[in-house]
mmCIF file of the N, C-alpha and C atoms, coordinates in Angstrom:
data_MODEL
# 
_entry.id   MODEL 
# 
loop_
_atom_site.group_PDB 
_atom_site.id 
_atom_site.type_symbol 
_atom_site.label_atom_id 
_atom_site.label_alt_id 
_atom_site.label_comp_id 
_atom_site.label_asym_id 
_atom_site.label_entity_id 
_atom_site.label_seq_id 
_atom_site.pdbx_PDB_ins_code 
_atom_site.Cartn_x 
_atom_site.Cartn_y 
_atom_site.Cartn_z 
_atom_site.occupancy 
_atom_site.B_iso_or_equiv 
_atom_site.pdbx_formal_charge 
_atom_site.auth_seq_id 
_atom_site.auth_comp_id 
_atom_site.auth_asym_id 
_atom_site.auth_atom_id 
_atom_site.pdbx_PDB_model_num 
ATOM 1   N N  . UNK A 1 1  ? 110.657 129.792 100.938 1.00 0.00 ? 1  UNK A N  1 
ATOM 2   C CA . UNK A 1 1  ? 110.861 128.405 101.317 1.00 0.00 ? 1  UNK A CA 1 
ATOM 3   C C  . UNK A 1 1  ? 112.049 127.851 100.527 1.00 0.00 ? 1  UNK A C  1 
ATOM 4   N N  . UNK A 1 2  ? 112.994 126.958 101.053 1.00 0.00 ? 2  UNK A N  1 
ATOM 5   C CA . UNK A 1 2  ? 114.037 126.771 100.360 1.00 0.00 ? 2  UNK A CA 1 
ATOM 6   C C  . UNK A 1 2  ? 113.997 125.133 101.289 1.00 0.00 ? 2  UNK A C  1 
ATOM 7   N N  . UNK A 1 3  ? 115.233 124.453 100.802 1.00 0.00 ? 3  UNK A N  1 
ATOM 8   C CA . UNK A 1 3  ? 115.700 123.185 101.217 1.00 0.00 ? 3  UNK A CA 1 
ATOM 9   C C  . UNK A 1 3  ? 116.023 123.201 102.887 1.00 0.00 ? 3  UNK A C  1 
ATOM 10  N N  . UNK A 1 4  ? 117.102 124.459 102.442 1.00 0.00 ? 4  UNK A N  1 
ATOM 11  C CA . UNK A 1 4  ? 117.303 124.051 104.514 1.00 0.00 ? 4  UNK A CA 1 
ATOM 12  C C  . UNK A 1 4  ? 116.089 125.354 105.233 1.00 0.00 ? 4  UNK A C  1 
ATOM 13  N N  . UNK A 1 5  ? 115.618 125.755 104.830 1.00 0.00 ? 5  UNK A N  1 
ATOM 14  C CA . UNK A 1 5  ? 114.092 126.163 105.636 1.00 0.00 ? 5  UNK A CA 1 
ATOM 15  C C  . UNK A 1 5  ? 112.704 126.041 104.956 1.00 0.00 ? 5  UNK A C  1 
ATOM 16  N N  . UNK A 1 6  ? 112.308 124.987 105.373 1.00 0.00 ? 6  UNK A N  1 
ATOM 17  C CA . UNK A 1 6  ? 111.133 124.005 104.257 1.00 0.00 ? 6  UNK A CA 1 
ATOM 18  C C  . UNK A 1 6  ? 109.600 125.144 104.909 1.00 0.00 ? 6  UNK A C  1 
ATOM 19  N N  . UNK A 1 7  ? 109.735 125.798 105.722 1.00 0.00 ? 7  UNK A N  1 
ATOM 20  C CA . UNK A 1 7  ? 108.496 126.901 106.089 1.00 0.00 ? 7  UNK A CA 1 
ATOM 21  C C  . UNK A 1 7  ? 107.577 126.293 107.368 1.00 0.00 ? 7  UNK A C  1 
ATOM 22  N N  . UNK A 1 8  ? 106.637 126.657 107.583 1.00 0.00 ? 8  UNK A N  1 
ATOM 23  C CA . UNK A 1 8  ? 105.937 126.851 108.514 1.00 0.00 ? 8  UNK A CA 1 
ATOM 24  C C  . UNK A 1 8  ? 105.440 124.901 108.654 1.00 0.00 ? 8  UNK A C  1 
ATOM 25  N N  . UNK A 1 9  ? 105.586 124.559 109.868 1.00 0.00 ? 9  UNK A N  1 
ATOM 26  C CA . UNK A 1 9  ? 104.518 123.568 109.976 1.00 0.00 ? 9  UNK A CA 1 
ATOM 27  C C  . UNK A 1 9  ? 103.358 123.528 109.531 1.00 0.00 ? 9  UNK A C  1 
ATOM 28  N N  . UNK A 1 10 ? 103.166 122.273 108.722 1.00 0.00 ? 10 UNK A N  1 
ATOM 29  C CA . UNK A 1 10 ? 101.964 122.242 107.294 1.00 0.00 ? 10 UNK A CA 1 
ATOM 30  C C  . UNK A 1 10 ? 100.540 121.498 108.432 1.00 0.00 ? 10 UNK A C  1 
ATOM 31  N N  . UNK A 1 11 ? 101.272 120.698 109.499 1.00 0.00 ? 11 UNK A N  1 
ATOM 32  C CA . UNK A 1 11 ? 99.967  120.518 110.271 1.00 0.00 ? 11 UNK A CA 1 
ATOM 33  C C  . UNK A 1 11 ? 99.681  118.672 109.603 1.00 0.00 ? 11 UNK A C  1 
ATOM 34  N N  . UNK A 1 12 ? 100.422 118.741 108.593 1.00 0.00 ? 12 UNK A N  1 
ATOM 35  C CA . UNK A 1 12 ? 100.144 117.083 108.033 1.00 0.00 ? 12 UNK A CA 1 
ATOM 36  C C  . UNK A 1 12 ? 100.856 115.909 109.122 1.00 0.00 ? 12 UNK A C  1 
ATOM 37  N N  . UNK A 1 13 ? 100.671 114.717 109.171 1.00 0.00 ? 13 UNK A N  1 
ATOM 38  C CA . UNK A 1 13 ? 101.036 113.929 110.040 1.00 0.00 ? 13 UNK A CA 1 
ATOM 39  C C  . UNK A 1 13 ? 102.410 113.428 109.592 1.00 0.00 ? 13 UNK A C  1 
ATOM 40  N N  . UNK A 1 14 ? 103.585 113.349 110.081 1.00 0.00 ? 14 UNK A N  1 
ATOM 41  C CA . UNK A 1 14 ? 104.889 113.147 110.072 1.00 0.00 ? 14 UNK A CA 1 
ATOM 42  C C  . UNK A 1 14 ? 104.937 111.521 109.267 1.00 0.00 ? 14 UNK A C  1 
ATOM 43  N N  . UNK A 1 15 ? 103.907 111.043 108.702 1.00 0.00 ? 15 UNK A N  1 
ATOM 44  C CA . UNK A 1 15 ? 104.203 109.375 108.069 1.00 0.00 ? 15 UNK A CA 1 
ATOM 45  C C  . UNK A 1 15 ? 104.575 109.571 106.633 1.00 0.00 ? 15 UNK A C  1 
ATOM 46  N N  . UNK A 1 16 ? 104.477 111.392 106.085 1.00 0.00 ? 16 UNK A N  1 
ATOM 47  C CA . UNK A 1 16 ? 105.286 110.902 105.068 1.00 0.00 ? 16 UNK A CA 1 
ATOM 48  C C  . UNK A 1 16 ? 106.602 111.025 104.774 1.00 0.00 ? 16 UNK A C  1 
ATOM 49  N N  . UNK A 1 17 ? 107.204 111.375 106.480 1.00 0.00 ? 17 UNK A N  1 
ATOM 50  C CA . UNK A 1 17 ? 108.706 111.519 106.538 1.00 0.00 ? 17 UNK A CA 1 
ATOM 51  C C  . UNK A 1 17 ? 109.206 110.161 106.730 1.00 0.00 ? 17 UNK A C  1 
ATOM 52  N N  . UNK A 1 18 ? 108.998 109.099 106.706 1.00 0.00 ? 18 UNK A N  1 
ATOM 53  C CA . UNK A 1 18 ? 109.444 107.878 106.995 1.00 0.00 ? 18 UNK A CA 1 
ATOM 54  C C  . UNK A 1 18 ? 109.808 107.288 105.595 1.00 0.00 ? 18 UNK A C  1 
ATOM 55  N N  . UNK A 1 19 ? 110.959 106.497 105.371 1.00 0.00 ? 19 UNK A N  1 
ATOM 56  C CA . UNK A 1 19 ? 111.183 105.636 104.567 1.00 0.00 ? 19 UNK A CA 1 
ATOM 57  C C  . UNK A 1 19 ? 110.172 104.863 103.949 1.00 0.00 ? 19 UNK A C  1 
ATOM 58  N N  . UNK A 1 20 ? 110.527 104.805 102.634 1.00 0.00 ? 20 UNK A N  1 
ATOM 59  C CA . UNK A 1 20 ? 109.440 103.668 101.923 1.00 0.00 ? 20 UNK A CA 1 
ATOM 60  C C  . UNK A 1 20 ? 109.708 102.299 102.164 1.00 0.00 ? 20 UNK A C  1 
ATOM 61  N N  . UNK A 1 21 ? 109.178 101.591 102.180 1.00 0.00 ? 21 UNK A N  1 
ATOM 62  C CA . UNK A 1 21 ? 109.040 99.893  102.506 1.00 0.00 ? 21 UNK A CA 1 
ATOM 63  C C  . UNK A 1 21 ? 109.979 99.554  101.614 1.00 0.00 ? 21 UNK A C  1 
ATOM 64  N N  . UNK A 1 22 ? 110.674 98.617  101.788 1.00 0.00 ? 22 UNK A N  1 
ATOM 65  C CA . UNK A 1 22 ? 111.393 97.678  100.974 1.00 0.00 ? 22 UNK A CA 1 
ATOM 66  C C  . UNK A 1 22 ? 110.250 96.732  100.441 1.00 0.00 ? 22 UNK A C  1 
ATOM 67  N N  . UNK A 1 23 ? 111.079 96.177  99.148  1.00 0.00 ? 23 UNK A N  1 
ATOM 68  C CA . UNK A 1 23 ? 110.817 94.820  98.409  1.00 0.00 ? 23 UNK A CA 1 
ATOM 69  C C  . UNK A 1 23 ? 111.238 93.787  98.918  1.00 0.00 ? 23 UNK A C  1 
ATOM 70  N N  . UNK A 1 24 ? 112.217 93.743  99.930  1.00 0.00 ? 24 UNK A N  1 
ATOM 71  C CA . UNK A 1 24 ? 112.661 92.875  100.409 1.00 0.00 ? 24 UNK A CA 1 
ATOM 72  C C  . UNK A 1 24 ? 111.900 92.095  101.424 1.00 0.00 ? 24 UNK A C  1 
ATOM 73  N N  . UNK A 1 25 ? 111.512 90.980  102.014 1.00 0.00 ? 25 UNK A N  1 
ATOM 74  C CA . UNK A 1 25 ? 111.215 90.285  102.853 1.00 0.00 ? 25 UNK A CA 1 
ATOM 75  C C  . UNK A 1 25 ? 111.916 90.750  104.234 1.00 0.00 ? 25 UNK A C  1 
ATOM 76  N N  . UNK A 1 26 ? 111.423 90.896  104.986 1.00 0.00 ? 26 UNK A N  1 
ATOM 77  C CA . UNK A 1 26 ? 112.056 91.153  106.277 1.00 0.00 ? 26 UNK A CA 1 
ATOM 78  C C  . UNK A 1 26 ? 112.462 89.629  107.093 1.00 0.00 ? 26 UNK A C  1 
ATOM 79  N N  . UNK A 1 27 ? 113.405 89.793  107.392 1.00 0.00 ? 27 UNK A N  1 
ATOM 80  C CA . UNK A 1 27 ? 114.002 88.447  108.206 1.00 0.00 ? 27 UNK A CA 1 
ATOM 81  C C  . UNK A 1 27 ? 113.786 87.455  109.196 1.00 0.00 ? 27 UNK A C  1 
ATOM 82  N N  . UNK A 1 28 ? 112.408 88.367  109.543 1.00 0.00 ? 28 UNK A N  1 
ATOM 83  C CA . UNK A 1 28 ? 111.644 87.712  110.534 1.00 0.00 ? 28 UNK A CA 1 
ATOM 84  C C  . UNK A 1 28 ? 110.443 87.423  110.154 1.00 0.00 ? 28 UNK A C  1 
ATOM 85  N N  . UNK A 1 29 ? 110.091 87.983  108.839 1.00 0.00 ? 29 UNK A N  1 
ATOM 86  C CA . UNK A 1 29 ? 109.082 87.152  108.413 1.00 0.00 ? 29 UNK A CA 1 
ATOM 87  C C  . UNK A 1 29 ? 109.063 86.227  107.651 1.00 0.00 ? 29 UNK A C  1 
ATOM 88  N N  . UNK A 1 30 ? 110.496 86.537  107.035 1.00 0.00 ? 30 UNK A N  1 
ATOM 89  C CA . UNK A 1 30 ? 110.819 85.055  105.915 1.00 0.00 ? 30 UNK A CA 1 
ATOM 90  C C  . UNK A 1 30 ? 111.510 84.130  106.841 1.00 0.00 ? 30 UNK A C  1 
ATOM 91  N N  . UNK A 1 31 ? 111.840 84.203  107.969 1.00 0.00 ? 31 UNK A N  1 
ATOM 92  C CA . UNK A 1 31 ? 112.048 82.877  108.361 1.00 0.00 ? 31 UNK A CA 1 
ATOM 93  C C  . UNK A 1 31 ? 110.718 81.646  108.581 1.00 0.00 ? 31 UNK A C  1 
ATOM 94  N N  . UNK A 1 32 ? 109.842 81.578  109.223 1.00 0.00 ? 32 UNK A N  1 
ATOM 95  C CA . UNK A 1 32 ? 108.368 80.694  108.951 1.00 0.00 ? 32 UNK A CA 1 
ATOM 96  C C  . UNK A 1 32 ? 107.968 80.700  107.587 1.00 0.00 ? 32 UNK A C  1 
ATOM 97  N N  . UNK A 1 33 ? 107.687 81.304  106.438 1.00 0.00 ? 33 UNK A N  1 
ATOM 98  C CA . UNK A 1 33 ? 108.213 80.934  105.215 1.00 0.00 ? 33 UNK A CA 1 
ATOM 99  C C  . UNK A 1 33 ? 108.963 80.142  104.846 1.00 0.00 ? 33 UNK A C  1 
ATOM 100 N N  . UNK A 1 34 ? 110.073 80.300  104.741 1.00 0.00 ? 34 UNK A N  1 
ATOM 101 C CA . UNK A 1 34 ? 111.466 79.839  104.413 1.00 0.00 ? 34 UNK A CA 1 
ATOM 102 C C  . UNK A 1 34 ? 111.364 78.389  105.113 1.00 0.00 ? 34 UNK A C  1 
ATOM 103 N N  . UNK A 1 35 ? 111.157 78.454  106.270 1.00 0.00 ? 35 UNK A N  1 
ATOM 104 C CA . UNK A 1 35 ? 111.538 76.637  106.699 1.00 0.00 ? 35 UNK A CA 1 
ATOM 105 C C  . UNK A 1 35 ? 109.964 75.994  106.234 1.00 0.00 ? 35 UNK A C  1 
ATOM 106 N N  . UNK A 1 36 ? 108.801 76.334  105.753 1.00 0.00 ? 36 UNK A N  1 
ATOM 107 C CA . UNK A 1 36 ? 107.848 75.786  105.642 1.00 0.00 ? 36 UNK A CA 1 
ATOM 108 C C  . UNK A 1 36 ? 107.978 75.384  104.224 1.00 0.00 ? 36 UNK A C  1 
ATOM 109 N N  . UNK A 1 37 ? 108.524 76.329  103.395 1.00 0.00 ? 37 UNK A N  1 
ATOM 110 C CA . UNK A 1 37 ? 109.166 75.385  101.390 1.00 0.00 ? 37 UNK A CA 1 
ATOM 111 C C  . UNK A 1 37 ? 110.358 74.989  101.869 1.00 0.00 ? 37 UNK A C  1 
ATOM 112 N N  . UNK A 1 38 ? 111.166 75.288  103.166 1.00 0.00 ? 38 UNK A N  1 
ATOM 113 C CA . UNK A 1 38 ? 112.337 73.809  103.564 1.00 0.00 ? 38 UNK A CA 1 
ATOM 114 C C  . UNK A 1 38 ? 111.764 72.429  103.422 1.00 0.00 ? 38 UNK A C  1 
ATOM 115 N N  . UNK A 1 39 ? 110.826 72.706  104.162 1.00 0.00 ? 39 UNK A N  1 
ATOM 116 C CA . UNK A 1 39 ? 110.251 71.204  104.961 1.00 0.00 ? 39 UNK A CA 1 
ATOM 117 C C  . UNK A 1 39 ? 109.362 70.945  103.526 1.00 0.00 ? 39 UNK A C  1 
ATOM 118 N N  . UNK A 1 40 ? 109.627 71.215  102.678 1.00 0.00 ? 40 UNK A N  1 
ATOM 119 C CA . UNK A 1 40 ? 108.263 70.689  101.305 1.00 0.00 ? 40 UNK A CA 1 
ATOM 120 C C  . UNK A 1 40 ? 107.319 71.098  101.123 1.00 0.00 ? 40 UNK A C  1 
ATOM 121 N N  . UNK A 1 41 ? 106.682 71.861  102.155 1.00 0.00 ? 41 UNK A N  1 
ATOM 122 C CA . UNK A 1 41 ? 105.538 72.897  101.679 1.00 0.00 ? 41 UNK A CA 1 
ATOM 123 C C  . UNK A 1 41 ? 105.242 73.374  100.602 1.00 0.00 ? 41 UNK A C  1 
ATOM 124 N N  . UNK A 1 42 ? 104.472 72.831  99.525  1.00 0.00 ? 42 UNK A N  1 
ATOM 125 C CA . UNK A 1 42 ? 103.790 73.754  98.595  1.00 0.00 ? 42 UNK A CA 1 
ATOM 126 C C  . UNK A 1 42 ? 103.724 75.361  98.259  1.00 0.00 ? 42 UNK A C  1 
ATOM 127 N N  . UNK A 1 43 ? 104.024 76.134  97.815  1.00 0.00 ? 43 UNK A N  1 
ATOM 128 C CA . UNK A 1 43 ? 104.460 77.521  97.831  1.00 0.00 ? 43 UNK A CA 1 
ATOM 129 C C  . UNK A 1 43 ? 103.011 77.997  97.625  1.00 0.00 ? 43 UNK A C  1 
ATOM 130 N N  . UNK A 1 44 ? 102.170 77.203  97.040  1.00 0.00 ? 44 UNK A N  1 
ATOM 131 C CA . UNK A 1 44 ? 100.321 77.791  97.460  1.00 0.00 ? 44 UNK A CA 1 
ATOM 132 C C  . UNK A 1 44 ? 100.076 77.895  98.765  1.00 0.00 ? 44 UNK A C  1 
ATOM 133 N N  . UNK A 1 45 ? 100.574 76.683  99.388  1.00 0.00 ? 45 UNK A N  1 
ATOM 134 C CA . UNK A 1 45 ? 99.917  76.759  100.504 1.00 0.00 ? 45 UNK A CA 1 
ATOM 135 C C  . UNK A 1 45 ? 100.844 77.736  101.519 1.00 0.00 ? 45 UNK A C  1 
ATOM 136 N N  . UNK A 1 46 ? 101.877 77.798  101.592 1.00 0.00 ? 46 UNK A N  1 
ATOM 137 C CA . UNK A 1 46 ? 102.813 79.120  102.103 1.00 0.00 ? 46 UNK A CA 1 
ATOM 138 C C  . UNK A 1 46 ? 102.051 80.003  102.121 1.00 0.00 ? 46 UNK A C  1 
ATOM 139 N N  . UNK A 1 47 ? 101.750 80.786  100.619 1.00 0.00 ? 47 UNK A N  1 
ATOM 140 C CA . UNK A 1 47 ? 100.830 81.662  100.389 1.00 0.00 ? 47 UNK A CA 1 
ATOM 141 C C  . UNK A 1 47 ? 99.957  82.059  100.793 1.00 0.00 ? 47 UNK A C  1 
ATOM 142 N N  . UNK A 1 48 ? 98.638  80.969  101.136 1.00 0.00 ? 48 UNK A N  1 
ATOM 143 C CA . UNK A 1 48 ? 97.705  81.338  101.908 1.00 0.00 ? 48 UNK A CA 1 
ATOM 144 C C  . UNK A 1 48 ? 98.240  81.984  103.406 1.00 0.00 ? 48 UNK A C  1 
ATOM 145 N N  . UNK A 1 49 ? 99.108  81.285  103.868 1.00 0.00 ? 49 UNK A N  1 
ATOM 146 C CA . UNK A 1 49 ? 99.223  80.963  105.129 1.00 0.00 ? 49 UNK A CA 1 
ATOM 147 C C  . UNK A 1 49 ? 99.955  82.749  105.735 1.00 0.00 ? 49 UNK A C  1 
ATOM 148 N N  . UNK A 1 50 ? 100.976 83.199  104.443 1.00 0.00 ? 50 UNK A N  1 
ATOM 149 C CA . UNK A 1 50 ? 101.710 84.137  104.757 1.00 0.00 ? 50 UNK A CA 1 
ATOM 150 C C  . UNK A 1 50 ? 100.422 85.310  104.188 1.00 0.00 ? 50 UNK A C  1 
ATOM 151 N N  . UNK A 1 51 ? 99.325  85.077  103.585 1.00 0.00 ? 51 UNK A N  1 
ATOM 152 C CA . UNK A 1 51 ? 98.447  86.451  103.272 1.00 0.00 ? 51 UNK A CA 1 
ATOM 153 C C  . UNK A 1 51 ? 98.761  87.094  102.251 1.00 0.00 ? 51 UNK A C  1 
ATOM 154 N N  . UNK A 1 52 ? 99.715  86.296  101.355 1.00 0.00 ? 52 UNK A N  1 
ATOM 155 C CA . UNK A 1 52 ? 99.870  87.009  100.202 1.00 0.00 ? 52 UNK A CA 1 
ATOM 156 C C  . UNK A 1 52 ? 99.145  86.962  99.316  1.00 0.00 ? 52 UNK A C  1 
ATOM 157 N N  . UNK A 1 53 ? 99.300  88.124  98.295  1.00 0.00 ? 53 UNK A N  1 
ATOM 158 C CA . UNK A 1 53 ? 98.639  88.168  96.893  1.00 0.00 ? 53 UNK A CA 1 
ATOM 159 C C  . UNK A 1 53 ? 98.635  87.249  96.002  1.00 0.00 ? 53 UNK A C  1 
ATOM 160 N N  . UNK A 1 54 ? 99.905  87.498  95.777  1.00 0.00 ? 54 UNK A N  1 
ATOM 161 C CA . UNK A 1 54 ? 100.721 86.811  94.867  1.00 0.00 ? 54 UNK A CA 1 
ATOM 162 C C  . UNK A 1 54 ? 101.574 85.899  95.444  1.00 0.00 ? 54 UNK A C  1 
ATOM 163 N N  . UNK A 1 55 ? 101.653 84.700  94.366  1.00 0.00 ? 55 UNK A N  1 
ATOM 164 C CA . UNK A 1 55 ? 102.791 83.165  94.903  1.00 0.00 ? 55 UNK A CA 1 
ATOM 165 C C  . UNK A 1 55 ? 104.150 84.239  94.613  1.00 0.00 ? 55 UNK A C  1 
ATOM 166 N N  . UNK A 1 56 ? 104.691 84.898  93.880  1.00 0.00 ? 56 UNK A N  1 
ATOM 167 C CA . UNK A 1 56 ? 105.753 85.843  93.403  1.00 0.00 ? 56 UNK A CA 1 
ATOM 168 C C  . UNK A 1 56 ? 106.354 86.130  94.320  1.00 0.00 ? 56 UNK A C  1 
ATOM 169 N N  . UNK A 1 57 ? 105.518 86.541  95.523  1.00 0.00 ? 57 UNK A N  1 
ATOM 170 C CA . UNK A 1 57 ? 105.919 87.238  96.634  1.00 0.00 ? 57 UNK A CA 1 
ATOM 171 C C  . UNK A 1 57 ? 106.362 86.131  97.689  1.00 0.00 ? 57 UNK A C  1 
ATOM 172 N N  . UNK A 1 58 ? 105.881 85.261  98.163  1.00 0.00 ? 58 UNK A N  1 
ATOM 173 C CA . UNK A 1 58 ? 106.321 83.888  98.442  1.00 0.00 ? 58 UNK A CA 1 
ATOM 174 C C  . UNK A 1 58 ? 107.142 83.489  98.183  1.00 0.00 ? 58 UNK A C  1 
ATOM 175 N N  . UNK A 1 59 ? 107.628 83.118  96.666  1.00 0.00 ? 59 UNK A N  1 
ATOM 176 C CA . UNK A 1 59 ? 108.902 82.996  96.229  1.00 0.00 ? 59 UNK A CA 1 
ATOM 177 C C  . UNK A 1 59 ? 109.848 82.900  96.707  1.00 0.00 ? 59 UNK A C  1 
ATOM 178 N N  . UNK A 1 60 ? 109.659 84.640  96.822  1.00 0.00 ? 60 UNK A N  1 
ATOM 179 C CA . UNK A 1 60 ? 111.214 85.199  96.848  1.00 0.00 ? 60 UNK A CA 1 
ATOM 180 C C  . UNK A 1 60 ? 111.858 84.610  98.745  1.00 0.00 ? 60 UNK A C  1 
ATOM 181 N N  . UNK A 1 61 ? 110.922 83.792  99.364  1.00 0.00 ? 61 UNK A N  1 
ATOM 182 C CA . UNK A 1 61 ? 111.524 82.593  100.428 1.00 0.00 ? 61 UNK A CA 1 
ATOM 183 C C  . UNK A 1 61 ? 111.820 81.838  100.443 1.00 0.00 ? 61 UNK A C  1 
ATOM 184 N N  . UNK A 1 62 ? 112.021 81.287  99.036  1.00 0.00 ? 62 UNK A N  1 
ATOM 185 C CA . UNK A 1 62 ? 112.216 79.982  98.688  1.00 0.00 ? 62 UNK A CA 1 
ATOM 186 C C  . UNK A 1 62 ? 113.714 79.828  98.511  1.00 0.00 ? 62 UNK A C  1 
ATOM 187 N N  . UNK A 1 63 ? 114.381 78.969  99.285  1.00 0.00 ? 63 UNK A N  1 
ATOM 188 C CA . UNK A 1 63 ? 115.388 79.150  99.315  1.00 0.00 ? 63 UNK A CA 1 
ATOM 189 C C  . UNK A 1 63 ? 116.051 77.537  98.395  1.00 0.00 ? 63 UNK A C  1 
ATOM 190 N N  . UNK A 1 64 ? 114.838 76.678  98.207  1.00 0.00 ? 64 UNK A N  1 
ATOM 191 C CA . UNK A 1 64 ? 114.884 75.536  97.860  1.00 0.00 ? 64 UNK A CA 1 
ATOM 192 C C  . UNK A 1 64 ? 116.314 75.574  96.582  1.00 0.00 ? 64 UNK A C  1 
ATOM 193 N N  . UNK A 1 65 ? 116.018 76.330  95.956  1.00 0.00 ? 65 UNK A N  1 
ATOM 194 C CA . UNK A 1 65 ? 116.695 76.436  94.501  1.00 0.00 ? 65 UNK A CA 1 
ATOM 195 C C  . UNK A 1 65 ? 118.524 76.809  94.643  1.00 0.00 ? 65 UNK A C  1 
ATOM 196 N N  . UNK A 1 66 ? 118.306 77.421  95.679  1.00 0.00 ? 66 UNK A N  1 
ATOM 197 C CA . UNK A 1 66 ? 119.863 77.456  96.013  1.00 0.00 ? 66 UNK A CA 1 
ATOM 198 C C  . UNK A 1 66 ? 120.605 76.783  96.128  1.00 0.00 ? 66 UNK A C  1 
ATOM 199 N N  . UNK A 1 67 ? 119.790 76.136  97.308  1.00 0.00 ? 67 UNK A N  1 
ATOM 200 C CA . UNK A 1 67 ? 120.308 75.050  98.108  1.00 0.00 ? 67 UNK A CA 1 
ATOM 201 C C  . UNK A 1 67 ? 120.430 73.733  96.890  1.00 0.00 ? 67 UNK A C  1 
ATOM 202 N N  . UNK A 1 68 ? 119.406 73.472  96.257  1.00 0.00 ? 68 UNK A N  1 
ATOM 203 C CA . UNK A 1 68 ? 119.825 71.972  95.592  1.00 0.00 ? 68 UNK A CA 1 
ATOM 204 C C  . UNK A 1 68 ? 120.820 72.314  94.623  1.00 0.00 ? 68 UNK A C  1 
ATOM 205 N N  . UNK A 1 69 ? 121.168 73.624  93.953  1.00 0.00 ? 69 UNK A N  1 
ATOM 206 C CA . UNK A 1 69 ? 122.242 74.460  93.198  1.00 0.00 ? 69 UNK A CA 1 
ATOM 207 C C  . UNK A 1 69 ? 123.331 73.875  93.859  1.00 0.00 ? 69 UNK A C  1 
ATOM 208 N N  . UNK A 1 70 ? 123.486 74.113  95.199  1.00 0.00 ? 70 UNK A N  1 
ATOM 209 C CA . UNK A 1 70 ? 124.914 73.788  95.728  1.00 0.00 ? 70 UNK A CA 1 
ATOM 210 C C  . UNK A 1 70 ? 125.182 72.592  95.843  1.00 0.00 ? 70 UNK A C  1 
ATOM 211 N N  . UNK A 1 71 ? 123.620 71.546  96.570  1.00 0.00 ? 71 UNK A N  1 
ATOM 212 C CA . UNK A 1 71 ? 124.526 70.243  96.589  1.00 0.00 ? 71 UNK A CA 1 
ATOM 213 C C  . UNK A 1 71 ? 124.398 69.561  95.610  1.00 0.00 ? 71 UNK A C  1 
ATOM 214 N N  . UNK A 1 72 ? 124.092 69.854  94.015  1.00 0.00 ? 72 UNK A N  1 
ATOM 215 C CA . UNK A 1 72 ? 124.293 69.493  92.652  1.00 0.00 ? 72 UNK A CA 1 
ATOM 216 C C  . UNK A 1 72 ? 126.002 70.100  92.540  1.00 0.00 ? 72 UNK A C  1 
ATOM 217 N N  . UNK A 1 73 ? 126.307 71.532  92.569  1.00 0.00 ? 73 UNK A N  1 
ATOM 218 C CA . UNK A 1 73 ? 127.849 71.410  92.772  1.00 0.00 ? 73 UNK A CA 1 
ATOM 219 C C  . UNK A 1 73 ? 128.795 70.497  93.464  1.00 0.00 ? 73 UNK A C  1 
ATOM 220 N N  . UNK A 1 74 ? 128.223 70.426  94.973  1.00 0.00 ? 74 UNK A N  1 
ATOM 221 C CA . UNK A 1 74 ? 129.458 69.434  95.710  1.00 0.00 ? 74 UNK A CA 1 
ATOM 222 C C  . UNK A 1 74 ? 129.405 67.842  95.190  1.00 0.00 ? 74 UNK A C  1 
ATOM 223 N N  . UNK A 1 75 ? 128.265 67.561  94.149  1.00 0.00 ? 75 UNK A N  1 
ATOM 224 C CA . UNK A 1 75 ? 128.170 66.181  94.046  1.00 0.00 ? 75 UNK A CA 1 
ATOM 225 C C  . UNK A 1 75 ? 129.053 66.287  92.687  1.00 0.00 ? 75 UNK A C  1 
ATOM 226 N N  . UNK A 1 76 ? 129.316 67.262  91.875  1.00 0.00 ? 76 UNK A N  1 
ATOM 227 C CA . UNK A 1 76 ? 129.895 66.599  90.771  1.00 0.00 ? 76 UNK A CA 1 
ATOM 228 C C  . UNK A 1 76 ? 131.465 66.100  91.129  1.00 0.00 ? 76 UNK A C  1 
ATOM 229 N N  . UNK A 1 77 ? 132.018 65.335  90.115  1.00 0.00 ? 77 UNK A N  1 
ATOM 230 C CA . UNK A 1 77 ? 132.975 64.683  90.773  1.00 0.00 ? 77 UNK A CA 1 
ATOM 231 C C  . UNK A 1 77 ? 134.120 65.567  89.345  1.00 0.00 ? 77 UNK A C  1 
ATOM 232 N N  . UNK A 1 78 ? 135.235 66.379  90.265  1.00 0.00 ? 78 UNK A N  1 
ATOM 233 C CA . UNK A 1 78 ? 135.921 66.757  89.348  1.00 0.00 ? 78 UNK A CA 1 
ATOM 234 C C  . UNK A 1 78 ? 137.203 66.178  89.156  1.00 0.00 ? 78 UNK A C  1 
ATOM 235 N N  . UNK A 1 79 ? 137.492 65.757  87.979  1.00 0.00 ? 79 UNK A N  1 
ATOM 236 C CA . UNK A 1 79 ? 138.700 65.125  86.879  1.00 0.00 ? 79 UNK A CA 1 
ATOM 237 C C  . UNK A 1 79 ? 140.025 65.396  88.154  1.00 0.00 ? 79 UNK A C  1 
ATOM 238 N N  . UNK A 1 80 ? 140.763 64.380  88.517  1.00 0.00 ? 80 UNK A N  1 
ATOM 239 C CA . UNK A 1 80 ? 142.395 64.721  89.405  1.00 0.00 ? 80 UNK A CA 1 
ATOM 240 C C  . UNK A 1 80 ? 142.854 65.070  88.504  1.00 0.00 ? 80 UNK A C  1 
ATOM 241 N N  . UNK A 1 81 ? 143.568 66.132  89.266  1.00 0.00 ? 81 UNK A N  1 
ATOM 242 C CA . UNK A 1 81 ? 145.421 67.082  88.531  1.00 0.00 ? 81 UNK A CA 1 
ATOM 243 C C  . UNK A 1 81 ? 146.197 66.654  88.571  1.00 0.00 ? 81 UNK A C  1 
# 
């Protein structure tokens, strides 16, 4: 048995040839997330709603923190040249 001839069909089911899951949120599930801590939603109650474990995992939809990041940038007022 070597790399390019792995041997005889083992008879096991082909799911452990598939990629492992990402950490990442998939894009279609963090969107209903994502606009529900838009709209002010509580990140508990997200939580329940999305079946998570952990608020951690929730989180990472929260896009809240960015966003007030930026329009705290466009509001400061910078010194004329």
């Amino acid at each position: 048995m070597t790399p390019s001839d792995p041997g005889p069909y083992d008879g096991r089911p082909i799911d452990h040839l598939r990629r492992k899951p990402s950490n990442r949120p998939s894009p279609v599930a963090a969107t209903p997330g994502a606009s529900l801590l838009d709209a002010g939603v509580d990140v508990f109650t997200v939580q329940k709603l999305a079946g998570h474990a952990d608020a951690v995992t929730t989180a990472r939809y929260d896009r809240r923190r960015e966003t007030a990041q930026r329009e705290a940038a466009q509001r400061l007022a910078l010194p004329a040249a």
